[in-house]
Each structure stands twice: as C-alpha cells, then as structure tokens.
C-alpha positions in Angstrom: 28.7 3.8 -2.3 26.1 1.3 -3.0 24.7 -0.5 0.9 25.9 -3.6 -0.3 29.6 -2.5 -0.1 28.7 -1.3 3.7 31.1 -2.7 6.2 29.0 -3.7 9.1 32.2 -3.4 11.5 31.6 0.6 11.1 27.8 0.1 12.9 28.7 -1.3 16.0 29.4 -0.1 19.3 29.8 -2.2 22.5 26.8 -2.9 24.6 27.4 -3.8 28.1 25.5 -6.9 29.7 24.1 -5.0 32.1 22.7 -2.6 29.8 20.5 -4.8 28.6 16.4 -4.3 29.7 15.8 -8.1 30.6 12.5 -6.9 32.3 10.2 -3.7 31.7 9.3 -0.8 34.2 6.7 -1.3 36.2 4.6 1.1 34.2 4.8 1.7 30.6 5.0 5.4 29.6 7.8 5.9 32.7 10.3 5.1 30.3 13.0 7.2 29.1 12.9 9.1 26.2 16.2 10.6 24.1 15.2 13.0 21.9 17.0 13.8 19.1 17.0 17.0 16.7 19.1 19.5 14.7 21.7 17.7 16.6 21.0 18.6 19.7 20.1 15.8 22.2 17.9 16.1 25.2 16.0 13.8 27.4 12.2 13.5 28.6 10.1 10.1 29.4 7.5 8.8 27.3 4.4 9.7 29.3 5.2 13.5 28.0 5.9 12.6 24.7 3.5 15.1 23.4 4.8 17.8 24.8 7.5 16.8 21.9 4.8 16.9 19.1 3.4 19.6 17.5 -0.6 18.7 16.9 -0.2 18.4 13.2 1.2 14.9 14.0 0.4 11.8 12.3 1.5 8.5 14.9 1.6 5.6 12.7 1.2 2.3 15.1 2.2 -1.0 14.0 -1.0 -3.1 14.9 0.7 -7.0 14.7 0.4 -9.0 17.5 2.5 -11.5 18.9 1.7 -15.1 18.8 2.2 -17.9 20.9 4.9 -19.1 17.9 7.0 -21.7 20.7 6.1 -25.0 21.4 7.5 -27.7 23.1 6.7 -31.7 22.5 8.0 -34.9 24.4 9.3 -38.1 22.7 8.3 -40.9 23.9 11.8 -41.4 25.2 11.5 -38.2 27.0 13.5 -36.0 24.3 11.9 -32.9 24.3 11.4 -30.6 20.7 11.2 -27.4 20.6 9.0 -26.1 17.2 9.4 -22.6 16.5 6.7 -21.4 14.0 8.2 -18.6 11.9 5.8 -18.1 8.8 3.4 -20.3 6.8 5.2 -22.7 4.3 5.0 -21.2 0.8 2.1 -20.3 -0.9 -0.3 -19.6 2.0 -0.9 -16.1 3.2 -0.4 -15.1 6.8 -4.0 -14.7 7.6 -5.5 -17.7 5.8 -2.8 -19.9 7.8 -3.7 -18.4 11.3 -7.4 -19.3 10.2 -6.8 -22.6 8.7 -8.6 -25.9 10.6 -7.6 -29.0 10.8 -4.3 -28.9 9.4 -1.3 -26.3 8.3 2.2 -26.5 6.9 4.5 -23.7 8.4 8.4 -23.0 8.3 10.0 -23.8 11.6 13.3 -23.7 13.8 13.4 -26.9 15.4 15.4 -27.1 18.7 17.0 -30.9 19.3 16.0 -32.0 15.8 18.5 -34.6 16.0 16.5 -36.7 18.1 13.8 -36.3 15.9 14.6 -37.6 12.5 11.2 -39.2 11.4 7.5 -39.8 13.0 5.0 -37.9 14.6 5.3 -35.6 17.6 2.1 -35.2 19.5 1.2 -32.7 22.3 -1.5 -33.9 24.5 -3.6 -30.8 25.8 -7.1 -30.4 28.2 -9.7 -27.6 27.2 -12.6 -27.0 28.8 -12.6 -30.8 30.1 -11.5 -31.8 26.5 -9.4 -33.7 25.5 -6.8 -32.3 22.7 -4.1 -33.4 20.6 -1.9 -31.4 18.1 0.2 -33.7 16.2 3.4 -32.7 14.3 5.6 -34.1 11.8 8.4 -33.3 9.4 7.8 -32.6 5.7 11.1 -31.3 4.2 14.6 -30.1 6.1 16.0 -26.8 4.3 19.2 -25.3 4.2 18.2 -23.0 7.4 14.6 -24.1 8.3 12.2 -27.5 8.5 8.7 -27.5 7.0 6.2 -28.7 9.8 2.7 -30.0 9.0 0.5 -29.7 12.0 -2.6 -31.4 12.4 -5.1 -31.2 15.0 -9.0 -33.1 15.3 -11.2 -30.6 16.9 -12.5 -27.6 15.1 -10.3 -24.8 16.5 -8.0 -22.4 13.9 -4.6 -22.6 14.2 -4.2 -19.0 16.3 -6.3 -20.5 18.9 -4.4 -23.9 18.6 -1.0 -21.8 19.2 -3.1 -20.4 22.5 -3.4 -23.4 24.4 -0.1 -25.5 22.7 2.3 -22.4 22.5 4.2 -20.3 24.4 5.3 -16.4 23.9 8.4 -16.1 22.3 11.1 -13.4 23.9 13.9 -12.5 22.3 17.3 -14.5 22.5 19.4 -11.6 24.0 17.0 -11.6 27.5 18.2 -14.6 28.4 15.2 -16.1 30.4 12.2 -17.9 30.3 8.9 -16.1 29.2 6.8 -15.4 32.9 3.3 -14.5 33.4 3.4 -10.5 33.3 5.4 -11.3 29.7 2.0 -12.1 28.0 1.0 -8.6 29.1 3.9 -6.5 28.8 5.5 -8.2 25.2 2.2 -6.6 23.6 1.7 -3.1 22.8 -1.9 -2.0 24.2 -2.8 -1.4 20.5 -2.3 -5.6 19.5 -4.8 -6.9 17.4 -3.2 -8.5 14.0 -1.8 -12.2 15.4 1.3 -13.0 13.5 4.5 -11.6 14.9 6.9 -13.6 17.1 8.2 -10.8 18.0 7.0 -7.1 19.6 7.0 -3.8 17.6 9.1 -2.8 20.8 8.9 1.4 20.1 5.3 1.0 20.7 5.4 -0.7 24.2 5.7 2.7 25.9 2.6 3.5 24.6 -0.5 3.5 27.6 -3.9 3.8 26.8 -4.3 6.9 28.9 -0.9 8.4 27.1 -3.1 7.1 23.5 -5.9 9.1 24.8 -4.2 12.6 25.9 -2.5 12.4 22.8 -5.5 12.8 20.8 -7.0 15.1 22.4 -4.2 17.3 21.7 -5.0 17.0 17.8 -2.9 14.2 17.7 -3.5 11.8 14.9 -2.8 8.0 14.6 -3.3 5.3 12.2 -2.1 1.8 11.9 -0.2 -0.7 9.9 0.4 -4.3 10.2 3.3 -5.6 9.6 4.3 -9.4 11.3 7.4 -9.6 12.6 9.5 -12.6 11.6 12.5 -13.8 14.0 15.0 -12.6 11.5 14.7 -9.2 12.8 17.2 -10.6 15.5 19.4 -11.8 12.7 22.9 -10.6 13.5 24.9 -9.2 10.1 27.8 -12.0 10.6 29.1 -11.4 6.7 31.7 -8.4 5.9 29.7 -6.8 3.7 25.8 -6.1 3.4 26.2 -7.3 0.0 26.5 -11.4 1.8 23.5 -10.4 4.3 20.1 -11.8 3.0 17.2 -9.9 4.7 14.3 -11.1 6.4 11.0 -10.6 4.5 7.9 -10.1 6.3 4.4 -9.6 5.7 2.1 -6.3 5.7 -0.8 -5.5 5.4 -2.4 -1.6 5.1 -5.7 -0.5 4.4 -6.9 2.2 2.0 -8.1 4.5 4.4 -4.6 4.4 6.1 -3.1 5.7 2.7 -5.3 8.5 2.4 -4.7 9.5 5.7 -1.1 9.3 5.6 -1.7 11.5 2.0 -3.6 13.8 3.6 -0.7 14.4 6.0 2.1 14.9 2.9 2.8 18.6 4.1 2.6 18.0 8.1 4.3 16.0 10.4 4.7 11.7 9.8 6.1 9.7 12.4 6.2 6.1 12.4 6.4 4.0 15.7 8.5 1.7 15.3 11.5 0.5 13.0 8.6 -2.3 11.0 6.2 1.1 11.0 8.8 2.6 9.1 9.3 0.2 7.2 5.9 -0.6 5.8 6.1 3.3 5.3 8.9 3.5 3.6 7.6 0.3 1.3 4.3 1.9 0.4 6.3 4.4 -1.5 8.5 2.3 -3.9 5.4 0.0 -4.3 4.0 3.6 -5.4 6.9 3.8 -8.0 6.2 0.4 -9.6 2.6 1.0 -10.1 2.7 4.5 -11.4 5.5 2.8 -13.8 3.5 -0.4 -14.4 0.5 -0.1 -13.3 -1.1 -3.4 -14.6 1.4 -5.0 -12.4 0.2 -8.3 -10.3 0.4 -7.7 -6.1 3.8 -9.9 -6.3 5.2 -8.0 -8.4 5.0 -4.4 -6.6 6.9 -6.5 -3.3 9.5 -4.5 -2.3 13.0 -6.9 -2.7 15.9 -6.3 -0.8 18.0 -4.0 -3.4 15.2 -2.2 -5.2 14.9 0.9 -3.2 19.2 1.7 -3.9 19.0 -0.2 -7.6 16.0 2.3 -8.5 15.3 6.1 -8.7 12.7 7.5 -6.8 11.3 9.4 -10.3 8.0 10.6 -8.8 7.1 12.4 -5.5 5.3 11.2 -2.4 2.1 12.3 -2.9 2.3 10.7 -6.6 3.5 7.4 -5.6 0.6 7.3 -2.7 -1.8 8.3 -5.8 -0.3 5.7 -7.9 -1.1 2.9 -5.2 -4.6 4.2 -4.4 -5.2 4.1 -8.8 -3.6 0.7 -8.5 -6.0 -0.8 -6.0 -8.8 0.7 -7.8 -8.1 -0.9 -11.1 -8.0 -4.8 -8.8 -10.8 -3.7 -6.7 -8.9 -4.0 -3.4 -9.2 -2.4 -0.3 -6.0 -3.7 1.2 -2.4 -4.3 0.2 -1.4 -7.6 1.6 2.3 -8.5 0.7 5.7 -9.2 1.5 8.5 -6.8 2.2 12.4 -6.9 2.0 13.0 -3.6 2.2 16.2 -3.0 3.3 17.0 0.6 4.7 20.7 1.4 5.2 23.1 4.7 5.1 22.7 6.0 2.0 18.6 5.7 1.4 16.9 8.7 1.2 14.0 8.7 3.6 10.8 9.3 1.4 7.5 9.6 3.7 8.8 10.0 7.3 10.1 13.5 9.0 10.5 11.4 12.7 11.3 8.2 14.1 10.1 6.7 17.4 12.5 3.6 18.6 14.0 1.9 21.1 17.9 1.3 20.9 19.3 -1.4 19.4 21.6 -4.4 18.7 25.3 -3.8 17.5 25.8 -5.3 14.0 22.0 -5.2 13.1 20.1 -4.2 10.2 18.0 -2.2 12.6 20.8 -0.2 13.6 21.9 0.4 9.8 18.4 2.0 9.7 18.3 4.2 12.6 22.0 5.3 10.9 20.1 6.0 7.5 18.1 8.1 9.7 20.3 10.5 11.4 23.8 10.5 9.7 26.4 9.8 11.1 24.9 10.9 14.1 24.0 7.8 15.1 27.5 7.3 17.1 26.8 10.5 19.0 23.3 9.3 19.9 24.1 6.0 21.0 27.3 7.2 23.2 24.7 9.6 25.1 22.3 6.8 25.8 25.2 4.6 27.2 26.5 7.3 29.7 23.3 8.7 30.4 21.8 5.2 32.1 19.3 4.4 29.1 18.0 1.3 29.2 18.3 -0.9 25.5 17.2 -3.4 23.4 13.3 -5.0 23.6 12.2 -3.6 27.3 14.7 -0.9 27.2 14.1 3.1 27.1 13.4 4.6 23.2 14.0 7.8 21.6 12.2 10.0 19.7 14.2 10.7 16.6 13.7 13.5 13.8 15.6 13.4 10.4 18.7 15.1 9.2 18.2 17.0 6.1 21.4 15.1 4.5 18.7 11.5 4.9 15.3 12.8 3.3 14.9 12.9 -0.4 15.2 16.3 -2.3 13.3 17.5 -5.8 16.9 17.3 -7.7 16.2 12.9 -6.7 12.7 12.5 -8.5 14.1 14.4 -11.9 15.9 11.3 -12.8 14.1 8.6 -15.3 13.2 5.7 -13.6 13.2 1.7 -14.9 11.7 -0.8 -13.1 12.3 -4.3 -14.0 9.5 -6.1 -12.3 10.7 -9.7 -10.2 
C-alpha cells in the first residue's frame, strides 16, 4: 500500500492529560529511557545510555536552536497581537534572514488579527539605555499564514532583534506560559544554529558531562542542523495521508559530517532525534538524485513529500553518500543548505540508520507514523509499555532508545530495481 492510502485512525492511541511532561526533571540525564530491541523491551535512564551502546557508535545531534519566534504588540486601543515568526517569506534563506538588518519579510501566525486589519504595529523596547522600536506591518494574508515585514532603526540583525522583542515559543499541548528555567531547559546543551521554534526534544536528555563520558567510551558524534518549523505539531486531521500536506523545513549539513557518517556505513548510526533522522534519511534520496542527475541545481535534489515512496532506492548507501560528496564537488560547496519534505511513514525502508533515540509522541502525528516506520507494528506494544510503566511523554517527557526491525531497513533485492527521477 502506498502511505498516502494510510488511515491515520490506525496510529493513535489515547494519551491521558496527566501523562503529559508539562515541566522537565530537575536534571536532565535522570530521565527514563525505554529501550527497545529484537522485541524485547527494557528500561534504564538516560544518564547510562552508554552502557546501551556499543563504542562503534556514531550519535548524530541535531545542532538548531530555538529562537525567540513569539512576539507580542499593543494597539493603540490596547488590543494586543500576537506575531508568530515561522520561516522567512519566500526566497530568502534561513540564515541570510536571521542576519538581515534593518528590515525582513517572514511568514507568520498572527493571534487576534481581526483587530488588526491595516497599519503598523510597533513594539517599544530599552537596550542598554537605548531606546528601540521594531515596527510591524502586514504585506499579504494567505490561505493559512500572513507575510510580516519587520522593520527596525538601529543596527542589530534580526536574531538579536527576536532576543530583546521575542519570547520562547513552547509547544501548544503544555498548556502554560514560557518561565524563566524554560530558556534553559527548551535547549539542548549542544544549541548553536538559531532557527527552530521548536526543540529537537530527544536531545534534551543529553548533559554535558553524559556528552563527555560518552566519548570517552569511543563514542562518536556529529551534528546536523535542521530548523524546526511549528508544523511538526500539525495534527493529521484528514482520513488519509494522501490529504496531509507536510511541513518542510530547512537543513543544513556539512561535508565533513557526510564523510563521517560514510566512514561509519558498516558500524553503528543513530540519530537523536526524529529531525536527525530525518535530515539522515534525506541525505540519501538527495544521494539518489545526484548519482542519477548529477548536474542537477540544489532545488532540485530537495526531498518533496512523496519522492522517497514514488522512487526506488537503485543505489546503496555508501553510493548515494558518494554521489552527494561528487555533487558538491562539481558546485564547489561545502555545505548542503536546503529544504526537506520528507515524509517517513509505515512502509519506508529505513536507509542510513540502525537506531533511533526519541521521546514519545502525539496521537495522530506524522512523528508517530515515523517511529511506526521504525519498528513495525511494534509500535503499539511500545507505546502500551510506556503508558503502564509511568513514562513521561511528549516535549519534557522520558525518550526511548529505539533499534530497527529487520522488516523497516532496506535489503540488496530494493537497490536492483531501475530508478527514474523526474526532477521538481
């Protein structure tokens, strides 16, 4: 069955209120773990997660950082807006738009925008005894989104304008207003690409000291970017995956984090983190389309939402890492800095990764169709053990430590098979 026909009423479960993590343990790594293999379950806590790693582990980390993306402005008349910053307008890269001065266009959710149907909104702000005003005004309403243009005098970029204006965004399902130990605890210790509105939440178990033993043990990480968007939180409200338009997001990956993650083809991958594994997962169909085009533009190796089910895999790992790494040769680049739609649901064949570290999460999300392309049908059985065994879930929840059934990874039988590639 193509994912498209996939009934989203067979990947949910029921999720108690009170099951819900609306605030984190007092110290990271304390944290349950599930661990999940050969179909056996078992349980630890993060801080001994390497006892559950053999040292010819690669840790792939999703670097992104979560930015003050939620701001609030008062009318004259009192009203107040609220501008949610999702991702620059089209046509500017992530990056360039964090570092812009003066004045940026990004694609918003705006709360109460019936009382704001024309003008500017301004934001009056103090720094360092300055004076500071951020101005924003409306540019064009879409069918699910506004485009904002924000303008500001001094001669800050827009990150540090988000700083002093903004505030952190938490996700919907907590229920309560972002507090001061939030700034802290909504990162991962590893932050440093600004971007996200939202955390890589498998990688805020993660201590510096746990970071540390793990490498000495032989360990190995590397790290990805890839900005979260808010529609990771997008419930899948149609019947069928086929209605469901995904969220597409930016990453970014470097070409010494390729040939690391080559040099590990025939050990152990594990990506923290549903957007780690995603990015993974990416770099090998972008692999695909270059070994089968390679004088193809950036654009048009994006992964789209159907390509990895309407496509056959054709060549192996290690060839489509090679194909990437001949690829950014030929355009003199040192980075790959794209979008991605990559959907993964039950019946993808998992290419690059032989674990999983997550947290649990949402009924009738496409991040639980993912963990369910992971393990099978499995999935149930792991879920049902975390709900009578006290697990914590969702963002500030507990996580799990999940390895692959055979029936999810690709086989040689899969890359026999000619492959077209119509490039979009």
């Amino acid at each position: 069955m193509h994912p498209s026909q996939i009934q989203i009423k067979h990947y949910t479960y029921n999720l108690p209120d009170e099951r819900i993590a609306r605030y984190p343990l007092a110290q990271r790594d304390e944290s349950k773990l599930l661990i999940y293999q050969n179909g056996n379950i078992s349980e630890d806590v993060y801080r001994n997660i390497g006892e559950q790693l053999s040292k010819d582990t690669l840790l792939l980390f999703n670097n992104t950082r979560v930015i003050e993306a939620r701001m609030f402005f008062e009318k004259e008349t009192g009203s107040i807006i609220e501008i949610f910053c999702l991702e620059p307008a089209a046509g500017t890269e992530l990056t360039q738009a964090m570092m812009s001065m003066g004045k940026v266009r990004w694609n918003c959710l705006v709360g109460g925008a019936a009382k704001w149907k024309q003008g500017l909104l301004e934001k009056k702000l103090l720094i360092n005894n300055d004076s500071f005003s951020l101005f924003a005004e409306q540019v064009e309403k879409r069918s699910d989104h506004f485009i904002i243009e924000f303008s500001w005098q001094p001669q800050l970029t827009f990150a540090e304008v988000l700083h002093y204006a903004g505030v952190l965004p938490l996700p919907p399902y907590l229920q309560r207003k972002t507090e001061a130990t939030d700034y802290e605890r909504y990162q991962t210790v590893y932050a440093k690409q600004e971007g996200s509105v939202a955390a890589p939440t498998a990688g805020l178990h993660f201590t510096d000291a746990l970071l540390k033993e793990l490498q000495q043990k032989g360990i190995e990480e590397t790290y990805i970017t890839l900005h979260i968007g808010a529609g990771t939180f997008k419930p899948v409200k149609s019947a069928t995956m086929q209605d469901h338009d995904m969220h597409k997001e930016w990453m970014q990956v470097s070409r010494s984090t390729i040939e690391t993650i080559l040099s590990y083809q025939s050990k152990t991958i594990i990506p923290v983190g549903t957007t780690s594994l995603r990015t993974l997962e990416s770099l090998y169909w972008m692999g695909v389309k270059a070994h089968q085009h390679p004088t193809a533009t950036m654009d048009e190796l994006e992964i789209h939402q159907w390509d990895v089910y309407d496509l056959k895999p054709g060549i192996s790992a290690t060839e489509a890492l090679h194909a990437i790494l001949n690829w950014m040769d030929k355009n003199e680049s040192n980075e790959l800095i794209c979008h991605t739609q990559i959907l993964i649901a039950p019946g993808y064949k998992i290419q690059l990764a032989h674990a999983l570290i997550t947290n649990f999460h949402q009924p009738d999300s496409t991040l639980l169709l993912l963990v369910a392309a992971f393990v099978g049908d499995d999935w149930r059985k792991i879920y049902e053990y975390a709900l009578a065994h006290d697990f914590r879930f969702l963002s500030y929840g507990d996580g799990s430590l999940l390895f692959t059934s055979p029936t999810t990874l690709w086989s040689e039988s899969d890359i026999n098979r000619p492959t077209s590639i119509p490039l979009q």
